[in-house]
C-alpha positions as CSV (number, residue, x, y, z in Angstrom):
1,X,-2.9,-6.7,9.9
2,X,-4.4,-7.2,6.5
3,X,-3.2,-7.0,3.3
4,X,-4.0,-4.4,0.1
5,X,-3.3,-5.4,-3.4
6,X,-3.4,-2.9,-6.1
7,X,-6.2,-4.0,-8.4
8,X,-4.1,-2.3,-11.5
9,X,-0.8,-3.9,-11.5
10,X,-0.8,-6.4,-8.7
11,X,1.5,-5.1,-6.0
12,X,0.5,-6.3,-2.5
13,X,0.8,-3.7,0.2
14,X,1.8,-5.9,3.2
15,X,1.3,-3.6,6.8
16,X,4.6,-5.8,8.1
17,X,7.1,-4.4,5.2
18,X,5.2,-1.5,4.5
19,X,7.0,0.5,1.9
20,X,10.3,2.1,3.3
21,X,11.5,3.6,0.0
22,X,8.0,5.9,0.2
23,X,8.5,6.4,3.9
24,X,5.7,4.0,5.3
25,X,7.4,2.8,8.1
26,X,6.9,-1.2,8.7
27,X,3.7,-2.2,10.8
28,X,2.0,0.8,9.1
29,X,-2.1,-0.7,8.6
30,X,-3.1,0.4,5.1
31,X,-5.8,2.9,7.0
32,X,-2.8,4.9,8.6
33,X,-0.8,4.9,5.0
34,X,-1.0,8.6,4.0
35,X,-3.4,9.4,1.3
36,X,-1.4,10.9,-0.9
37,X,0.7,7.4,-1.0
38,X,0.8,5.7,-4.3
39,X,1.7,2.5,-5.4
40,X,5.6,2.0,-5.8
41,X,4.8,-0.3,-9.0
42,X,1.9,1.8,-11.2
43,X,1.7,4.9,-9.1
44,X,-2.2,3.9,-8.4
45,X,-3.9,5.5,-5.6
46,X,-5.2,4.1,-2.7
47,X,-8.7,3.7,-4.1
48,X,-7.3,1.6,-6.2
49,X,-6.4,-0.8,-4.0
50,X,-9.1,-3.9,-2.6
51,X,-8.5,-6.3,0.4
52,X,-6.3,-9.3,-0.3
């Protein structure tokens, strides 16, 4: 699966962690994190975030 990094702050959004402390279970693809997720670092949305 591929990785997300948040064009913002930097943060990398890695489908093999994904982001427990938000509830995004690991092996959760960036497509099937929900879209009201934000980033755990900046609070960015997902548009905010570009293929690594």
């Amino acid at each position: 699966m591929e990785k997300y990094v948040c064009t913002l702050c930097g943060y990398v959004y890695d489908p093999a962690e994904g982001d427990p402390d938000n509830n995004v279970e690991p092996g959760t693809s960036f497509e099937d994190v929900p879209e009201d997720w934000v980033c755990p670092l900046c609070g960015a949305g997902k548009e905010d975030f570009e293929l690594e």
